[in-house]
PDB file with SEQRES, HELIX, SHEET and CRYST1 records, atoms N, CA, C and O in Angstrom:
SEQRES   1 A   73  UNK UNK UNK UNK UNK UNK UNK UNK UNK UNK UNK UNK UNK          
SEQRES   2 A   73  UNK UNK UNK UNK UNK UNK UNK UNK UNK UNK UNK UNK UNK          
SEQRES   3 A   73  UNK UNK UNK UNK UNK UNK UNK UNK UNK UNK UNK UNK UNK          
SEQRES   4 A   73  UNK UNK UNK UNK UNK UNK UNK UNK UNK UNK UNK UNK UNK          
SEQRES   5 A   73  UNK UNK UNK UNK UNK UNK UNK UNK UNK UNK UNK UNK UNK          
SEQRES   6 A   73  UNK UNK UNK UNK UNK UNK UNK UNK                              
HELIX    1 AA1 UNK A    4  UNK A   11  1                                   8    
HELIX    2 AA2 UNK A   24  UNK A   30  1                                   7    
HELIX    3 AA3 UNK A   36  UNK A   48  1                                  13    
HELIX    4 AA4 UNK A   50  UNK A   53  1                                   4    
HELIX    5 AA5 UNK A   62  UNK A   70  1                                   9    
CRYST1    1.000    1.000    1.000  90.00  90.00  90.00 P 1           1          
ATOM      1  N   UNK A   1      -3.511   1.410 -26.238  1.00  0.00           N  
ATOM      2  CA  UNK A   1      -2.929   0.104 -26.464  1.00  0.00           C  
ATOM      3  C   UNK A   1      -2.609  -0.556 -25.128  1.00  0.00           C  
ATOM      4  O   UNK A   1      -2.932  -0.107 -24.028  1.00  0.00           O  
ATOM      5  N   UNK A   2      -1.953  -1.646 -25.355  1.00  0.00           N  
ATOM      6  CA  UNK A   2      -1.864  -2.384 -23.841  1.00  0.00           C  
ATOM      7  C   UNK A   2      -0.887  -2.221 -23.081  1.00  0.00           C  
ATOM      8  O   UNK A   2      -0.833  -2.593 -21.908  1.00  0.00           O  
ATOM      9  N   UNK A   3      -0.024  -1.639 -23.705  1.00  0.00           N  
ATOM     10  CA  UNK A   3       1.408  -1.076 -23.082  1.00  0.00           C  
ATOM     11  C   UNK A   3       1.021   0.510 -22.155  1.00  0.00           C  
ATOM     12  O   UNK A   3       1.436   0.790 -21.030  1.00  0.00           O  
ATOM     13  N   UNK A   4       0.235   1.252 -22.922  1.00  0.00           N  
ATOM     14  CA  UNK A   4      -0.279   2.272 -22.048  1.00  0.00           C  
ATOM     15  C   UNK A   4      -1.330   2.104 -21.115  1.00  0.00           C  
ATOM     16  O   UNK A   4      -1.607   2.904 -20.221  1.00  0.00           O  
ATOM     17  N   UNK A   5      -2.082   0.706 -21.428  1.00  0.00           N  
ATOM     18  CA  UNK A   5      -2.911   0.444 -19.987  1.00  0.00           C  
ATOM     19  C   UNK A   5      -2.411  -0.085 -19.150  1.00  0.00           C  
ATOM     20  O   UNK A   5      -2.835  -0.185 -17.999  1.00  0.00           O  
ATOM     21  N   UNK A   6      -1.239  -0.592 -19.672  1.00  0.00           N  
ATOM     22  CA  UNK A   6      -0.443  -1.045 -18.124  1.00  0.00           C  
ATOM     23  C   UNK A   6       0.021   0.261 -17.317  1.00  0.00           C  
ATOM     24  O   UNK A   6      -0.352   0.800 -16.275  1.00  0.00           O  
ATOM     25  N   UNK A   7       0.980   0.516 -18.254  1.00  0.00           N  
ATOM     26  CA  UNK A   7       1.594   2.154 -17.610  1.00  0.00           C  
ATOM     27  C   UNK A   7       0.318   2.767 -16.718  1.00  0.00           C  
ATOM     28  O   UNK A   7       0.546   2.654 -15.514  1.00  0.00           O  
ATOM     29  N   UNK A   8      -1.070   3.436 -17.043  1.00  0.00           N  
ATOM     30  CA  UNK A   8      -1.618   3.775 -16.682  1.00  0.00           C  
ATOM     31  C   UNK A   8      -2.314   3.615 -14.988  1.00  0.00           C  
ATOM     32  O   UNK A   8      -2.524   4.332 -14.009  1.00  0.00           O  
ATOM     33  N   UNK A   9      -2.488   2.166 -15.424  1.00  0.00           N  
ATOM     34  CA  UNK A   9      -2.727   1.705 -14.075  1.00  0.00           C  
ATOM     35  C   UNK A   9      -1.819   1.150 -13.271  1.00  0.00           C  
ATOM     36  O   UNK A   9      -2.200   0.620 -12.228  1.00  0.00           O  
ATOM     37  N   UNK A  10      -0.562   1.176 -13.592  1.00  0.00           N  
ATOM     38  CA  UNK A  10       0.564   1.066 -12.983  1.00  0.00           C  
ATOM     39  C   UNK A  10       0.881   2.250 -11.783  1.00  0.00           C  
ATOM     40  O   UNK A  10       1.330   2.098 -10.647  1.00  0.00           O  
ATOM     41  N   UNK A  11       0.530   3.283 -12.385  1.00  0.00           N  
ATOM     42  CA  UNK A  11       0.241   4.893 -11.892  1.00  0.00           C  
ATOM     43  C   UNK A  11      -0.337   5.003 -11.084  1.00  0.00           C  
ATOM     44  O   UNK A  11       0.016   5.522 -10.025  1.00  0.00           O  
ATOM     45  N   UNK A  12      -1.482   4.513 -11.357  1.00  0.00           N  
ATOM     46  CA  UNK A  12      -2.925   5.180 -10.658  1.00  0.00           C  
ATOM     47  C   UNK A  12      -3.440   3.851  -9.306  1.00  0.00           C  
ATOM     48  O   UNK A  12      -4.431   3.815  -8.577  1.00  0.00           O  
ATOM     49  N   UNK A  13      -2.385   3.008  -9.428  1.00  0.00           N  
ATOM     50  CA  UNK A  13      -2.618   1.885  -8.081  1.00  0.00           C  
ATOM     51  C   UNK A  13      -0.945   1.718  -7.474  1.00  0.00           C  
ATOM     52  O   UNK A  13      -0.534   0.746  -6.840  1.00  0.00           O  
ATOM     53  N   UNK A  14      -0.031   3.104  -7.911  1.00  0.00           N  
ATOM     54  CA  UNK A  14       0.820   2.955  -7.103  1.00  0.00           C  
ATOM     55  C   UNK A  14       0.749   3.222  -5.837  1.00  0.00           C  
ATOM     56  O   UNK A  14       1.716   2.856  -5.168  1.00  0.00           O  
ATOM     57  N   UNK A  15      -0.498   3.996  -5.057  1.00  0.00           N  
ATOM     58  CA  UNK A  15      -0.832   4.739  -3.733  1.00  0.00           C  
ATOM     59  C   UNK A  15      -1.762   3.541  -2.659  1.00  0.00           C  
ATOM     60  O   UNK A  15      -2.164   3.619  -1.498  1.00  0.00           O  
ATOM     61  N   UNK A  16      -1.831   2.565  -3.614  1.00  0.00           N  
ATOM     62  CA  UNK A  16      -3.405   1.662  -3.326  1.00  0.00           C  
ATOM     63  C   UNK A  16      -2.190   0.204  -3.230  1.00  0.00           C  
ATOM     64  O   UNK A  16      -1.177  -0.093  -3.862  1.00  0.00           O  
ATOM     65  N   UNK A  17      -2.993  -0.455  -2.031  1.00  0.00           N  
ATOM     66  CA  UNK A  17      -2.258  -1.979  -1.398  1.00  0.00           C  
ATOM     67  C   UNK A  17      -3.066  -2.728  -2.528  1.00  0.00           C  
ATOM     68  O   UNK A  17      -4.286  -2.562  -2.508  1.00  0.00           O  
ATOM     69  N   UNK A  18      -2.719  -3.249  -3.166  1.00  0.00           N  
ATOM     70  CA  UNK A  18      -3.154  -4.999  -3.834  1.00  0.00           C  
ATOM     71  C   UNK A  18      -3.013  -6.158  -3.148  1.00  0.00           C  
ATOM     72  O   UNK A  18      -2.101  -6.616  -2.460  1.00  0.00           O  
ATOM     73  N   UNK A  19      -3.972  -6.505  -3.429  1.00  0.00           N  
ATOM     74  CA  UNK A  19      -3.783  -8.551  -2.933  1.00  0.00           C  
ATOM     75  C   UNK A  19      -2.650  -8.782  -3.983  1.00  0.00           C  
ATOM     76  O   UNK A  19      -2.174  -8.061  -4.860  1.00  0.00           O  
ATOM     77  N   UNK A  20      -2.433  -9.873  -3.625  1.00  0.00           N  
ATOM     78  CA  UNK A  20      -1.142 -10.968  -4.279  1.00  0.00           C  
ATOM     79  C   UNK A  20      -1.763 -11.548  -4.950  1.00  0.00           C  
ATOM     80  O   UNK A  20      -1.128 -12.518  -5.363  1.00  0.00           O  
ATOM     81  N   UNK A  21      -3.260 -11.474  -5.535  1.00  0.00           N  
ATOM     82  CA  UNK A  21      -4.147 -11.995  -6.794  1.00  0.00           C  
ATOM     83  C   UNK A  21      -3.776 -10.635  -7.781  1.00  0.00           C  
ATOM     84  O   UNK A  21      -3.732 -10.713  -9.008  1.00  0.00           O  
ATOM     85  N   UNK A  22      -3.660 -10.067  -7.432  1.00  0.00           N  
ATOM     86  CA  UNK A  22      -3.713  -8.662  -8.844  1.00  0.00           C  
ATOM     87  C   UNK A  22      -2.737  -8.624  -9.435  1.00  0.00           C  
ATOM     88  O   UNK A  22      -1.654  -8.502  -8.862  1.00  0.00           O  
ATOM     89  N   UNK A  23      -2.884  -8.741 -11.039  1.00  0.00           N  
ATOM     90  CA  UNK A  23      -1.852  -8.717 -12.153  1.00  0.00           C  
ATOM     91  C   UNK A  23      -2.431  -7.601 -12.877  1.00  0.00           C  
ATOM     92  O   UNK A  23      -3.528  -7.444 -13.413  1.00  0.00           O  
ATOM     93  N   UNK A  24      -1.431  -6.888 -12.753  1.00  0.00           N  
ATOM     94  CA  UNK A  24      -1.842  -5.431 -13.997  1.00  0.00           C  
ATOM     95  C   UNK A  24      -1.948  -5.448 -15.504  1.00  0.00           C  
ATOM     96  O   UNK A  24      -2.543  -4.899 -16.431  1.00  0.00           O  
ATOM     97  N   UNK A  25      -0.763  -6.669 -15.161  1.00  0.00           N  
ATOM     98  CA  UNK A  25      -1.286  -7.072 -16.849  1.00  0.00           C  
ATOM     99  C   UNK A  25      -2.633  -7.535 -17.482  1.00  0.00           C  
ATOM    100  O   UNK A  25      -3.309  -6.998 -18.360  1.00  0.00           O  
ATOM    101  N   UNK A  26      -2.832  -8.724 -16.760  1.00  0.00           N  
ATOM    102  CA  UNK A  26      -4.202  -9.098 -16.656  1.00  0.00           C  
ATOM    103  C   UNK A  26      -5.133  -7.807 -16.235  1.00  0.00           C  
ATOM    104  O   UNK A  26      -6.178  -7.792 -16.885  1.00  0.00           O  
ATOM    105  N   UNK A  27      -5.040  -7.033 -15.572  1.00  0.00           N  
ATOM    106  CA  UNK A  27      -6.444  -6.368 -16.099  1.00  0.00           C  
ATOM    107  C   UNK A  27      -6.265  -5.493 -17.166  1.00  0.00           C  
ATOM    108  O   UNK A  27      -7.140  -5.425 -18.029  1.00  0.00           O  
ATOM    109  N   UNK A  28      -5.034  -4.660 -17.248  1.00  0.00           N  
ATOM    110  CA  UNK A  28      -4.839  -4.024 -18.798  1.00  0.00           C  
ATOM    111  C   UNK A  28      -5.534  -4.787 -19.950  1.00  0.00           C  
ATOM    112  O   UNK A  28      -6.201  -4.161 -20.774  1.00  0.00           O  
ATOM    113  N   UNK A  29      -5.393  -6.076 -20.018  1.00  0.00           N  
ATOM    114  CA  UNK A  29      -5.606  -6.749 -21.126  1.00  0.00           C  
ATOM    115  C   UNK A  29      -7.491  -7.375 -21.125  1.00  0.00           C  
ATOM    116  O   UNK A  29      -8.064  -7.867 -22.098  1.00  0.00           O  
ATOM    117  N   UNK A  30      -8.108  -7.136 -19.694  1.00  0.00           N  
ATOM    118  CA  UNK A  30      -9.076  -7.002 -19.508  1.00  0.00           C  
ATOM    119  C   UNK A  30      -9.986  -5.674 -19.729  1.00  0.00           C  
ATOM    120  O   UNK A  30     -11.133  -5.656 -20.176  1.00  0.00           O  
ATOM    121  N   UNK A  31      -9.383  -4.823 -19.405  1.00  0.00           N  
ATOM    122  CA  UNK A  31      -9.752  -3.376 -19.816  1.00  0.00           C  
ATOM    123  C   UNK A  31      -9.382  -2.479 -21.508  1.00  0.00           C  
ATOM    124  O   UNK A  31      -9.091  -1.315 -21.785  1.00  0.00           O  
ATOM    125  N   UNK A  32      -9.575  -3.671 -22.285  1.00  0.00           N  
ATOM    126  CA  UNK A  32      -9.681  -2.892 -23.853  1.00  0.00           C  
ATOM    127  C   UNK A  32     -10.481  -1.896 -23.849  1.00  0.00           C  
ATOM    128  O   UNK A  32     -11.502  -1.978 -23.166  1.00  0.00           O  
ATOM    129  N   UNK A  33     -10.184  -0.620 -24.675  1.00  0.00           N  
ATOM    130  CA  UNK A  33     -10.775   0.895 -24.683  1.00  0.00           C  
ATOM    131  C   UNK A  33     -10.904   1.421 -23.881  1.00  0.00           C  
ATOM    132  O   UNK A  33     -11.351   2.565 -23.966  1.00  0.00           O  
ATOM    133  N   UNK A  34     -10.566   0.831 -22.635  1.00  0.00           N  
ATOM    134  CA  UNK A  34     -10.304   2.156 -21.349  1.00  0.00           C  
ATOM    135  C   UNK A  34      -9.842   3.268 -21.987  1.00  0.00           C  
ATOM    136  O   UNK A  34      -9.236   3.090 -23.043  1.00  0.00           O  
ATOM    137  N   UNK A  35     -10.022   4.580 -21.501  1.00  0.00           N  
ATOM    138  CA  UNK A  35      -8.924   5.577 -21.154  1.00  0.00           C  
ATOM    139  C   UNK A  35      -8.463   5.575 -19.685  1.00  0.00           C  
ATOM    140  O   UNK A  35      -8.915   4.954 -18.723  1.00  0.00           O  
ATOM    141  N   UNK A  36      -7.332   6.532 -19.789  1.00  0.00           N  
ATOM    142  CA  UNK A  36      -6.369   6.560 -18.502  1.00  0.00           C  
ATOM    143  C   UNK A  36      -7.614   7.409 -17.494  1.00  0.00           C  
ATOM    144  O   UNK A  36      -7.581   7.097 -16.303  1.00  0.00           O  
ATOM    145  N   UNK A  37      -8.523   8.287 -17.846  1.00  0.00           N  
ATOM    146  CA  UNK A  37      -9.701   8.799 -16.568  1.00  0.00           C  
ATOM    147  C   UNK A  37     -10.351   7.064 -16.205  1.00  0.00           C  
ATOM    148  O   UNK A  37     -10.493   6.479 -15.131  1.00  0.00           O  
ATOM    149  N   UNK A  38     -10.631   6.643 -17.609  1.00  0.00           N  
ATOM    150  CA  UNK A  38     -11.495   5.514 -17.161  1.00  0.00           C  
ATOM    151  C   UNK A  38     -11.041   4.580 -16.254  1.00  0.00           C  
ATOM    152  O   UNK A  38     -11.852   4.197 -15.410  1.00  0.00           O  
ATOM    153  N   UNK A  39      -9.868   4.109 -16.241  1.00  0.00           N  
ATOM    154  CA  UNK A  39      -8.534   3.212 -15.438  1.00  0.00           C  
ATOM    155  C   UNK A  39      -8.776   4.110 -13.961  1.00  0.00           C  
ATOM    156  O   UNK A  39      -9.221   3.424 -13.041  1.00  0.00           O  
ATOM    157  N   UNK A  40      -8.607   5.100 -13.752  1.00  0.00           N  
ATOM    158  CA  UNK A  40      -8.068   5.846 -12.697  1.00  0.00           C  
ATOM    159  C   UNK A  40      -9.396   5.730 -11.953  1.00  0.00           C  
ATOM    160  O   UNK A  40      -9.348   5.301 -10.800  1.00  0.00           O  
ATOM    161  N   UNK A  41     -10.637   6.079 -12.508  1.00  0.00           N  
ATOM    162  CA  UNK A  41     -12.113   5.597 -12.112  1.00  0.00           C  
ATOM    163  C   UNK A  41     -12.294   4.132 -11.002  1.00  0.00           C  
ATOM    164  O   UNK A  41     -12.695   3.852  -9.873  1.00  0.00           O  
ATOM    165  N   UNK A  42     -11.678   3.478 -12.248  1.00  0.00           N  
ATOM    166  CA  UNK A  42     -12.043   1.842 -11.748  1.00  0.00           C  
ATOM    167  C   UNK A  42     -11.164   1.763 -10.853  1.00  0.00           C  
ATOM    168  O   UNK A  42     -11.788   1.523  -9.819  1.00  0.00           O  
ATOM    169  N   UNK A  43     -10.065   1.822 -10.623  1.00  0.00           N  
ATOM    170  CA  UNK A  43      -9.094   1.653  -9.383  1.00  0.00           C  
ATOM    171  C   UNK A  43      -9.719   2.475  -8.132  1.00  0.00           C  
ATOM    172  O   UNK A  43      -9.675   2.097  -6.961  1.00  0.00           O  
ATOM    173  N   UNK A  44     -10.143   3.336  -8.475  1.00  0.00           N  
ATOM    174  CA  UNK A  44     -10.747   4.087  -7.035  1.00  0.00           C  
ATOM    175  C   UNK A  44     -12.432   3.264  -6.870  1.00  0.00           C  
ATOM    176  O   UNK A  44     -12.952   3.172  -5.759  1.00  0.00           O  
ATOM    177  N   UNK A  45     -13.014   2.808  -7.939  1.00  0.00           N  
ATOM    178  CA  UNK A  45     -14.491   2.070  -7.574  1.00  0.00           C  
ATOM    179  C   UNK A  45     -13.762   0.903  -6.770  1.00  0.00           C  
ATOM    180  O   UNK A  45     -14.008   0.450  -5.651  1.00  0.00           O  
ATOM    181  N   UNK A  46     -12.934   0.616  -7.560  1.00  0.00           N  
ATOM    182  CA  UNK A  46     -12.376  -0.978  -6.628  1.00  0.00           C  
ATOM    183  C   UNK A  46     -11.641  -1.272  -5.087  1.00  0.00           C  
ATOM    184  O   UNK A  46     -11.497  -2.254  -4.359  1.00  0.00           O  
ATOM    185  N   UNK A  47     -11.320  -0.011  -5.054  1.00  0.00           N  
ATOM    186  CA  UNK A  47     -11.087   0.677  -3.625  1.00  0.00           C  
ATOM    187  C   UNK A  47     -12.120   1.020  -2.954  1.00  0.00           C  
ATOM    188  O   UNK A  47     -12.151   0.775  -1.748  1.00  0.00           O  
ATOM    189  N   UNK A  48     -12.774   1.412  -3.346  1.00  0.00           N  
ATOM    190  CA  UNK A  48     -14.159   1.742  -2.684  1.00  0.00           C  
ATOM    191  C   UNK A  48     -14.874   0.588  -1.745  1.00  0.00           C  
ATOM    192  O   UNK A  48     -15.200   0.627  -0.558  1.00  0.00           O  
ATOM    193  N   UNK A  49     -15.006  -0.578  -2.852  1.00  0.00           N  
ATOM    194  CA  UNK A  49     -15.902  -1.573  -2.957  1.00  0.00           C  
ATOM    195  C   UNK A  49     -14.814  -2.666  -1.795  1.00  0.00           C  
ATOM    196  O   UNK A  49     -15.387  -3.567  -1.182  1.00  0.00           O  
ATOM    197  N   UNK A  50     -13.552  -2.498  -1.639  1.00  0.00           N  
ATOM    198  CA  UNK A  50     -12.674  -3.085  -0.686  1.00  0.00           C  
ATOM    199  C   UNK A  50     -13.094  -2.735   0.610  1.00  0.00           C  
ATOM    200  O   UNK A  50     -13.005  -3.602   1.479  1.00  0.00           O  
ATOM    201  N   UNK A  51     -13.432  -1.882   0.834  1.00  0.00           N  
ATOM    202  CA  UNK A  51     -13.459  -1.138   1.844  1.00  0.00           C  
ATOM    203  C   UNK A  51     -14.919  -0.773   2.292  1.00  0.00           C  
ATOM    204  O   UNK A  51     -15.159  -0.373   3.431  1.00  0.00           O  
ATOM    205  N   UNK A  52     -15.878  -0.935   1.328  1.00  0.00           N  
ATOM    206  CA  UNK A  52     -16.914  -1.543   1.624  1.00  0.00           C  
ATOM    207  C   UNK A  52     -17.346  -2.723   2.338  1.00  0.00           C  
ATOM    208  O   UNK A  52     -17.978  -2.799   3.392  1.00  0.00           O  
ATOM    209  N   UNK A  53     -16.957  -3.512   1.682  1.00  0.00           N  
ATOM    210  CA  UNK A  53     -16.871  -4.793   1.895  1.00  0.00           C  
ATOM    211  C   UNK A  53     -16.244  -5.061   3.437  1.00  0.00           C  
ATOM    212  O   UNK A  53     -17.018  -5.563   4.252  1.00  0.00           O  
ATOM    213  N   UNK A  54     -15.096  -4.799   3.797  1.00  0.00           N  
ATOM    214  CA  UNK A  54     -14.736  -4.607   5.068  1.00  0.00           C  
ATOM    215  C   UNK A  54     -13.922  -3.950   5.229  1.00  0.00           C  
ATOM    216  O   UNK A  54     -12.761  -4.053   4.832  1.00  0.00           O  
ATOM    217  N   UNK A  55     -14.612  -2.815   6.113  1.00  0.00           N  
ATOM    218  CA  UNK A  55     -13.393  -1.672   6.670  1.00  0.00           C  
ATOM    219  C   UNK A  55     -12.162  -1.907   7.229  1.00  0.00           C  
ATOM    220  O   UNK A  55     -11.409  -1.059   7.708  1.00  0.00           O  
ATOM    221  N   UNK A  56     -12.010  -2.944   7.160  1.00  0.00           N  
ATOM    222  CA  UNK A  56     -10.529  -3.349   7.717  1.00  0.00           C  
ATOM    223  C   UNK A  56      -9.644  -4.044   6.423  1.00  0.00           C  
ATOM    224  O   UNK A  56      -8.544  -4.559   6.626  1.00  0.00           O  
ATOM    225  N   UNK A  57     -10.141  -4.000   5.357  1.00  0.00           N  
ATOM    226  CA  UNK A  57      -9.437  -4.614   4.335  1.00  0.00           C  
ATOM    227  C   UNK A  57      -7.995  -3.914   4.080  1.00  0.00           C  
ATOM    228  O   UNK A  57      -7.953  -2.824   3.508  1.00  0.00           O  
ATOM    229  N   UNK A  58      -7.240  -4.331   4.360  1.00  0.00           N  
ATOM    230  CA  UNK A  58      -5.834  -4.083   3.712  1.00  0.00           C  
ATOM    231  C   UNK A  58      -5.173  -3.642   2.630  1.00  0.00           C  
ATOM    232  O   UNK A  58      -4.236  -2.868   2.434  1.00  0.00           O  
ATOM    233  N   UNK A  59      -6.250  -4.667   1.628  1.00  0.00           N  
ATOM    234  CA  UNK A  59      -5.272  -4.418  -0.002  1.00  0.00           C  
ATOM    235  C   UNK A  59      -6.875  -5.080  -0.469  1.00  0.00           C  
ATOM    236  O   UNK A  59      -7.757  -5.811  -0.018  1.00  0.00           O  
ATOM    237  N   UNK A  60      -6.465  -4.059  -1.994  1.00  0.00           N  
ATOM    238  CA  UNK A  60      -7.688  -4.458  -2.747  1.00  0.00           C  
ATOM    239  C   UNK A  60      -7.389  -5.955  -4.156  1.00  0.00           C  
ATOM    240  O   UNK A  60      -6.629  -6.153  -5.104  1.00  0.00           O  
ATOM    241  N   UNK A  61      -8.302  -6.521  -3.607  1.00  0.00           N  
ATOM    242  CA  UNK A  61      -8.317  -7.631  -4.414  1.00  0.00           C  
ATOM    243  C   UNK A  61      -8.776  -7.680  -5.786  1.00  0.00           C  
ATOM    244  O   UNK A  61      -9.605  -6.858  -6.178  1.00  0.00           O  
ATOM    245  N   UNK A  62      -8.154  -8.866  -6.797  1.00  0.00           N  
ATOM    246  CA  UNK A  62      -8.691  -8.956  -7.881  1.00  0.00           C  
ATOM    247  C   UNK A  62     -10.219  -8.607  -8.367  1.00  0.00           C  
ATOM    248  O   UNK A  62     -10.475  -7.867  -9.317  1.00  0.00           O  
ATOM    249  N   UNK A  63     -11.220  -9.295  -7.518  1.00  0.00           N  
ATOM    250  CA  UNK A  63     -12.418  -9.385  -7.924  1.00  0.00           C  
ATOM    251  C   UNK A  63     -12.940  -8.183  -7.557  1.00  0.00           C  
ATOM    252  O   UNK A  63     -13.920  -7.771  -8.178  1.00  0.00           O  
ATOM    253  N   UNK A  64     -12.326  -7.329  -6.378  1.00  0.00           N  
ATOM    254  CA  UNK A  64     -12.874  -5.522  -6.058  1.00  0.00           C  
ATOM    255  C   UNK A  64     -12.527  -5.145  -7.830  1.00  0.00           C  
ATOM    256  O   UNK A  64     -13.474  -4.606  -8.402  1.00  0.00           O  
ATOM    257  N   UNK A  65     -11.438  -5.361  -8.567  1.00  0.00           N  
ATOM    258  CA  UNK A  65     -10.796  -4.578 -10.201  1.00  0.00           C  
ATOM    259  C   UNK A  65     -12.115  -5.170 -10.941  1.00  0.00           C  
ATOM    260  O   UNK A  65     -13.041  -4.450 -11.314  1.00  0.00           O  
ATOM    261  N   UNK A  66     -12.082  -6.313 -11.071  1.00  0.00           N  
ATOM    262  CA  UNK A  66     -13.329  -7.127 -12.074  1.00  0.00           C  
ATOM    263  C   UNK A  66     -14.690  -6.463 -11.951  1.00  0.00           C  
ATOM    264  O   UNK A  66     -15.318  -6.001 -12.904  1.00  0.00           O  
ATOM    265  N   UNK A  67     -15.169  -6.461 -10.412  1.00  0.00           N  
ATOM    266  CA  UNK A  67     -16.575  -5.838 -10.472  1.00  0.00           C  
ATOM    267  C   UNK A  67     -16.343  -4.522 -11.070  1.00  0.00           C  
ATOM    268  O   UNK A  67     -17.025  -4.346 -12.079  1.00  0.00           O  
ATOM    269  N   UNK A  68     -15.311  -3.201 -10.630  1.00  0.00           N  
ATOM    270  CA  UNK A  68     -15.403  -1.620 -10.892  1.00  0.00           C  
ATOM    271  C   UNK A  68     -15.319  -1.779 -12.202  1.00  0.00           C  
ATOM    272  O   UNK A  68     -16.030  -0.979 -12.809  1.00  0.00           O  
ATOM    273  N   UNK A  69     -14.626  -2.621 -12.969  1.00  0.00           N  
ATOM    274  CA  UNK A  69     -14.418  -2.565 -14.467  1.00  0.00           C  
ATOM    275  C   UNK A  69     -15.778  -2.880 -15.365  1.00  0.00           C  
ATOM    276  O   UNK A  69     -16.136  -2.208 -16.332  1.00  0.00           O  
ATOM    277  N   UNK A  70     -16.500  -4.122 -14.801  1.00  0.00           N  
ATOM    278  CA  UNK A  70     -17.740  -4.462 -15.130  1.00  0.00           C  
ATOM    279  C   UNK A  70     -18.771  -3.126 -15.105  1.00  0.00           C  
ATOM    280  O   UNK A  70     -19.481  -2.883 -16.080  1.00  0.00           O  
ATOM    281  N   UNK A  71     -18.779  -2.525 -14.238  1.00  0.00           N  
ATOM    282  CA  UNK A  71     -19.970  -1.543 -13.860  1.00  0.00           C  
ATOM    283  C   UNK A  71     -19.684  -0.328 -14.543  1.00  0.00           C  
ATOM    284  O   UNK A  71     -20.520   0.575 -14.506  1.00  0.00           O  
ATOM    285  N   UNK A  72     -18.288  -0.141 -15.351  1.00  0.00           N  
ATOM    286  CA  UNK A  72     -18.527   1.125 -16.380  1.00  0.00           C  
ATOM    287  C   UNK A  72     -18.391   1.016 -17.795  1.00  0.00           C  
ATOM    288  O   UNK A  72     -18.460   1.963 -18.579  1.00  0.00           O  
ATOM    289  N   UNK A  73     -18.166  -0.362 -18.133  1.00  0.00           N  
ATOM    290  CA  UNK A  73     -18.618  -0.483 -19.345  1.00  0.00           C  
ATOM    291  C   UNK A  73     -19.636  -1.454 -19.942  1.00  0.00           C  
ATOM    292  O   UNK A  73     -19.922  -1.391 -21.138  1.00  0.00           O  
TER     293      UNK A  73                                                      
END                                                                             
């Protein structure tokens, strides 16, 4: 439900910098049928893809969550 995808990824991007675009709510409510592996997945693809993008990135942005979420379901 959406109360545990918040919790979830509340968790699993407490270790990880966000932009000041990222609402957890908003992606909880973007991520219907996740599980908590699947959540924990996408936060580390979206980290990935930050840091791809430029090794000096700070905090991972909205659109790093949108693409990792796109690419596993």
């Amino acid at each position: 439900d959406l109360a545990g995808r918040i919790e979830a990824l509340r968790v699993h991007t407490r270790d990880v910098s966000l932009a000041h675009d990222v609402n957890i709510d908003e992606l909880a409510s973007i991520a219907v049928g996740y599980t908590g592996a699947e959540l924990r997945h996408a936060v580390k693809e979206a980290a990935l893809a930050a840091l791809r993008e430029d090794m000096s990135a700070e905090a991972v942005r909205r659109d790093h969550f949108v693409t990792a979420m796109s690419k596993q379901k």
